[in-house]
C-alpha positions as a Markdown table, in Angstrom:
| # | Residue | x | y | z |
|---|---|---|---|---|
| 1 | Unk | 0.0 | 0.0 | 0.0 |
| 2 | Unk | 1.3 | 3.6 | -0.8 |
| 3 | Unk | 2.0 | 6.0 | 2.1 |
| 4 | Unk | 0.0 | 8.6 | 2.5 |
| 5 | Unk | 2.5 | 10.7 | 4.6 |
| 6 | Unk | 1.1 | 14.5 | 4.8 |
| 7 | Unk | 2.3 | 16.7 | 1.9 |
| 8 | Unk | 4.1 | 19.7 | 3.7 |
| 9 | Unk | 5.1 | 22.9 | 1.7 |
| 10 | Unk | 6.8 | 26.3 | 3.2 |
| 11 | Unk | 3.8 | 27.7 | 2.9 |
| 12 | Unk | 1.9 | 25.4 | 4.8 |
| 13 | Unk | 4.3 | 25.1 | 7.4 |
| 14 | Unk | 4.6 | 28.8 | 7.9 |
| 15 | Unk | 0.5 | 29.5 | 8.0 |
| 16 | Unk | 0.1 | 27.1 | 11.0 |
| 17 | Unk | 3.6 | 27.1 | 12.8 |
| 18 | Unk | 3.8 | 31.2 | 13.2 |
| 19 | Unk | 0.6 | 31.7 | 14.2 |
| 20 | Unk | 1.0 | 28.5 | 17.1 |
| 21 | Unk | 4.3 | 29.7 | 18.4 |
| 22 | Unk | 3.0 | 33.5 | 18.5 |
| 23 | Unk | 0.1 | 32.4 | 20.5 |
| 24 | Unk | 2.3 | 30.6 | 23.0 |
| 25 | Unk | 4.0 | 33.7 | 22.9 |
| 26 | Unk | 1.8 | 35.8 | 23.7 |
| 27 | Unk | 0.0 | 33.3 | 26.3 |
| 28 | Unk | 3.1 | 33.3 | 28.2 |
| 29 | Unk | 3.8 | 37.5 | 28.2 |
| 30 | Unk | 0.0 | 37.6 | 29.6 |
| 31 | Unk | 0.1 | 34.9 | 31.8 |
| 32 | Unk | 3.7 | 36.7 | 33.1 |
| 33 | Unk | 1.9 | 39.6 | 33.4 |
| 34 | Unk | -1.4 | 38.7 | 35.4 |
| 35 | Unk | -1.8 | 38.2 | 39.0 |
| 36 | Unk | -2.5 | 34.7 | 38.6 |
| 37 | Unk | 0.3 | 33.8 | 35.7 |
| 38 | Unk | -0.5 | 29.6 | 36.6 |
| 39 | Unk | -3.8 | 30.2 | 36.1 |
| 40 | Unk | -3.8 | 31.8 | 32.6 |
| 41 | Unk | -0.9 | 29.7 | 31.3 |
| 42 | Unk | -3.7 | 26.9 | 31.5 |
| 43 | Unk | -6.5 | 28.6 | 30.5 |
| 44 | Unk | -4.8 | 30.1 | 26.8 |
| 45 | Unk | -3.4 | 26.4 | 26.2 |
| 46 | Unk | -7.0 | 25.2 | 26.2 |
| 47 | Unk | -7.9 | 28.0 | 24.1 |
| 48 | Unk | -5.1 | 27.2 | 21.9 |
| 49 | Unk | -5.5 | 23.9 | 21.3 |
| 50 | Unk | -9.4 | 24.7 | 21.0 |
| 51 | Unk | -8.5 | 26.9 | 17.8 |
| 52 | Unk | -6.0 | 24.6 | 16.0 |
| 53 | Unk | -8.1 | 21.4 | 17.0 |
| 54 | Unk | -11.0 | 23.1 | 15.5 |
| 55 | Unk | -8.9 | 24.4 | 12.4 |
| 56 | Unk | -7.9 | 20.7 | 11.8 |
| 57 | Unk | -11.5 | 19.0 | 12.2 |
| 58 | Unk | -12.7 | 21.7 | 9.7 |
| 59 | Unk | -9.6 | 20.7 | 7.4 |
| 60 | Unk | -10.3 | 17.0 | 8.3 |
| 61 | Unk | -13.8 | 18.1 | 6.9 |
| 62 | Unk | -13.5 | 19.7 | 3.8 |
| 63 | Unk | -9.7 | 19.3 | 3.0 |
| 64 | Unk | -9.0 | 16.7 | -0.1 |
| 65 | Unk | -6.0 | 18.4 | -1.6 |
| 66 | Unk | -2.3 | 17.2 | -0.5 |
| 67 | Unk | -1.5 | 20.4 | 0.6 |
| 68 | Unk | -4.3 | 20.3 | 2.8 |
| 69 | Unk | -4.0 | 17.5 | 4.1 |
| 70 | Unk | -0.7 | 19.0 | 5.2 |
| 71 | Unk | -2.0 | 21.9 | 7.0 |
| 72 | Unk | -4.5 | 19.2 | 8.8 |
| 73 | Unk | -1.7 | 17.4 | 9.8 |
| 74 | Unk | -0.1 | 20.4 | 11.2 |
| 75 | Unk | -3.0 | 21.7 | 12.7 |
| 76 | Unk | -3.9 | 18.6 | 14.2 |
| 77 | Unk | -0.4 | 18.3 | 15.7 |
| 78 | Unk | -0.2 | 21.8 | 17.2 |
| 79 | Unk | -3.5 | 21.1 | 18.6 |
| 80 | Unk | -2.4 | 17.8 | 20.6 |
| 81 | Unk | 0.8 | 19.7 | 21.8 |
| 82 | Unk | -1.3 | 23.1 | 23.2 |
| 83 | Unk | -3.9 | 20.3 | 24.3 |
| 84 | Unk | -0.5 | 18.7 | 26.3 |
| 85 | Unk | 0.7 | 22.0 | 27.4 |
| 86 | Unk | -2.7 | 22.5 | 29.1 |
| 87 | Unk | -2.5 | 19.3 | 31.4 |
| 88 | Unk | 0.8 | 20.3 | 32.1 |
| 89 | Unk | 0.6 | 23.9 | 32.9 |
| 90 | Unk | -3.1 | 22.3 | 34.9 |
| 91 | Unk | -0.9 | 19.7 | 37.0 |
| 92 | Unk | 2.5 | 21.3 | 37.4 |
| 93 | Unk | 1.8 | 24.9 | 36.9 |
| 94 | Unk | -1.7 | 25.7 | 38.8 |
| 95 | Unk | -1.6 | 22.5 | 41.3 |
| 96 | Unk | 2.2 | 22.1 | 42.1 |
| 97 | Unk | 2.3 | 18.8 | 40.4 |
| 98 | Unk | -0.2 | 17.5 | 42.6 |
| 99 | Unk | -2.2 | 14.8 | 40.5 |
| 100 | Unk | -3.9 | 13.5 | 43.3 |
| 101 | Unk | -5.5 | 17.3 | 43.7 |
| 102 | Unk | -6.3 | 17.1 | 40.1 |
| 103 | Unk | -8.1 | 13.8 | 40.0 |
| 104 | Unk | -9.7 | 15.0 | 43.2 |
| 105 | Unk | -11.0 | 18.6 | 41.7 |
| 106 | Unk | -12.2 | 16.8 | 38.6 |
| 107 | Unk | -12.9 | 13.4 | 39.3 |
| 108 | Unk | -11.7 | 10.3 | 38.1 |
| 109 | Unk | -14.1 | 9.9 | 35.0 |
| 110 | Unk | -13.0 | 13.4 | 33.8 |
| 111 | Unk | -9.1 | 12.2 | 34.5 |
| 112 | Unk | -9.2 | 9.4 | 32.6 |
| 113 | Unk | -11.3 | 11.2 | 29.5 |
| 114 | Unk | -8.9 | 13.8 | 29.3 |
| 115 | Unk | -6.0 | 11.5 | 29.5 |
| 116 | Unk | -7.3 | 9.0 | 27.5 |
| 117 | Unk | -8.5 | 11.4 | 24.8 |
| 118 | Unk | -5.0 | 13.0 | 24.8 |
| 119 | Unk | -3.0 | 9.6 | 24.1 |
| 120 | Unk | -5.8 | 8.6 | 21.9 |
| 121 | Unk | -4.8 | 11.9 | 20.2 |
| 122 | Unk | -0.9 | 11.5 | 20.6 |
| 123 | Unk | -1.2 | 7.5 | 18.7 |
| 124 | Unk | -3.5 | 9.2 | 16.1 |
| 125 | Unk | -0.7 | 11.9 | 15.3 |
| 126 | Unk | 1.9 | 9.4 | 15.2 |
| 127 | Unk | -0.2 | 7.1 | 12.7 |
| 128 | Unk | -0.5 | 9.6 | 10.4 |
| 129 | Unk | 3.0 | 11.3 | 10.2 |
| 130 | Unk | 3.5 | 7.6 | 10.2 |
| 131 | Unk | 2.1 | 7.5 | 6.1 |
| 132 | Unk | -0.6 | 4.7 | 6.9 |
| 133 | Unk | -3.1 | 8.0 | 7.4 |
| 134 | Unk | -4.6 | 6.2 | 3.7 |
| 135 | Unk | -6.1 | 2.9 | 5.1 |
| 136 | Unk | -9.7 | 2.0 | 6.0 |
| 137 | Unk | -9.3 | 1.5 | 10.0 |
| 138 | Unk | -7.2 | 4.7 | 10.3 |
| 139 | Unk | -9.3 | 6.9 | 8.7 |
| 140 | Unk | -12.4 | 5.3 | 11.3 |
| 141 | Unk | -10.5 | 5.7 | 14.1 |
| 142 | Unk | -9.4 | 9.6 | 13.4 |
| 143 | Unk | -13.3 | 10.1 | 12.4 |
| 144 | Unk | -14.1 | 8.5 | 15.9 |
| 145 | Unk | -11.4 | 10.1 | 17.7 |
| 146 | Unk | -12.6 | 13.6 | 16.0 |
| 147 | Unk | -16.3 | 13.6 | 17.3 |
| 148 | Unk | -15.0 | 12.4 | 20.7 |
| 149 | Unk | -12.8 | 15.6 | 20.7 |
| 150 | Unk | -15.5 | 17.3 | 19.6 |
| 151 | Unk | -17.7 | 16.2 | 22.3 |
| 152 | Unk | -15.2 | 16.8 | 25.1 |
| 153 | Unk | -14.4 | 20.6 | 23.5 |
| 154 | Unk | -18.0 | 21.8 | 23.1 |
| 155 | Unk | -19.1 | 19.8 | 26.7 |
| 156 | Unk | -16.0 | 22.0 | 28.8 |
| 157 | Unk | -16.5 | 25.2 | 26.4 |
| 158 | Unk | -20.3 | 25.2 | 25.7 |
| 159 | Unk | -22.0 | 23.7 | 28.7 |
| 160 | Unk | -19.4 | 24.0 | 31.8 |
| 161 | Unk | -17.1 | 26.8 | 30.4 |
| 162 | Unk | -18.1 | 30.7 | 30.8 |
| 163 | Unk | -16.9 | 33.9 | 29.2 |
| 164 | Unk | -14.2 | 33.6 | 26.3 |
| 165 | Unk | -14.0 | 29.9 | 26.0 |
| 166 | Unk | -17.8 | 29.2 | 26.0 |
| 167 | Unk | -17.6 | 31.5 | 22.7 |
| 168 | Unk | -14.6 | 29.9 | 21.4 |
| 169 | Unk | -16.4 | 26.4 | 21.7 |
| 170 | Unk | -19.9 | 28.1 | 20.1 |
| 171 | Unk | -17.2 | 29.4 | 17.2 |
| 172 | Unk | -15.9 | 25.5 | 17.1 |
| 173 | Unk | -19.5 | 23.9 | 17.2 |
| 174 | Unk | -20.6 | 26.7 | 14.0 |
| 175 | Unk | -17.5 | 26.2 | 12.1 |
| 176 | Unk | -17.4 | 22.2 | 12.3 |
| 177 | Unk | -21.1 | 22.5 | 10.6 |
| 178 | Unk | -20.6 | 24.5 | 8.7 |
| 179 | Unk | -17.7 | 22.1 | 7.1 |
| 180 | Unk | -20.1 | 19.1 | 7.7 |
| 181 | Unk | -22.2 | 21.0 | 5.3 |
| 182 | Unk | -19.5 | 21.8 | 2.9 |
| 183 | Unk | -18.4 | 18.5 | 2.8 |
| 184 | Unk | -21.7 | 17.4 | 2.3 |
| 185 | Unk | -22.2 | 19.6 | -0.9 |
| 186 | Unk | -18.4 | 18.7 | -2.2 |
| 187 | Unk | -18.7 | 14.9 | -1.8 |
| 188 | Unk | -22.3 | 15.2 | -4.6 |
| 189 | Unk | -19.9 | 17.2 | -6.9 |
| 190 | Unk | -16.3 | 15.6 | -5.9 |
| 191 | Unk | -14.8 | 12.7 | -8.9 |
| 192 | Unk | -14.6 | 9.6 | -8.1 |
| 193 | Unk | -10.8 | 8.6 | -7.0 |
């Protein structure tokens, strides 16, 4: 079977990386900068990864060109690394590395979803820098993994969350279908491969 490793040009790299490390950034100058710097280093990494996890599920949508598939890739990558940073900077940062206090403030069904979701994550990114991204059970499992992202996003953003994440997670929820109904229209019009 052919690999289907992501196509990755300049371009590509440059529209996803710059924008990712400039965020980090310029989470890290606020989060110096505020009275509470733990507690905004792991709120922006949420937000972070909320933007680039949604950029890639709308790319994982609608995106059928190789270099697309590249900036999925990438997006999708940058979203599980801000997505680590955030249990990190939650553990470490805000609870002194404390995991017991974590499981303790969010339970152990919550632990184990978000830990589970983020290897989950982590073995789905290295399957597809991995170039067997092309075969049948790969592409079902990223399709699962990506509506049980989505499900964990929009329940912490939409239902729990409050103020700017709640309307980054609306955003997610509107942009994700909207693709679903892009795809939807591309897939009667898209040739046959």
């Amino acid at each position: 079977m052919a690999s289907h490793r992501p196509t990755i040009t300049l371009s590509v790299l440059t529209g996803t990386f710059v924008p990712f490390a400039l965020l980090l950034f310029a989470a890290n100058v606020w989060a110096e900068l505020a009275p509470f710097p733990a507690h905004v280093r792991t709120a922006t990494t949420i937000w972070i990864a909320m933007l680039f996890a949604g950029a890639a599920l709308v790319l994982r949508l609608t995106a059928w060109s190789p270099v697309a598939s590249g900036a999925f890739a990438l997006a999708w990558s940058f979203g599980l690394a801000a997505m680590a940073l955030h249990l990190f900077f939650a553990i470490v940062d805000l609870l002194g590395g404390d995991l017991t206090l974590f499981i303790e403030r969010n339970g152990i069904a919550v632990t184990a979803l978000n830990f589970g979701l983020v290897a989950w994550w982590a073995a789905d990114v290295a399957l597809l820098w991995s170039g067997v991204a092309g075969r049948r059970w790969m592409r079902l499992q990223g399709v699962a993994l990506s509506i049980a992202l989505l499900a964990m996003l929009v329940a912490s953003s939409v239902i729990l969350g409050d103020g700017i994440v709640r309307w980054l997670g609306v955003v997610l929820v509107i942009a994700v279908a909207v693709a679903v109904v892009v795809r939807t229209r591309m897939s009667a019009v898209r040739p046959a491969e």
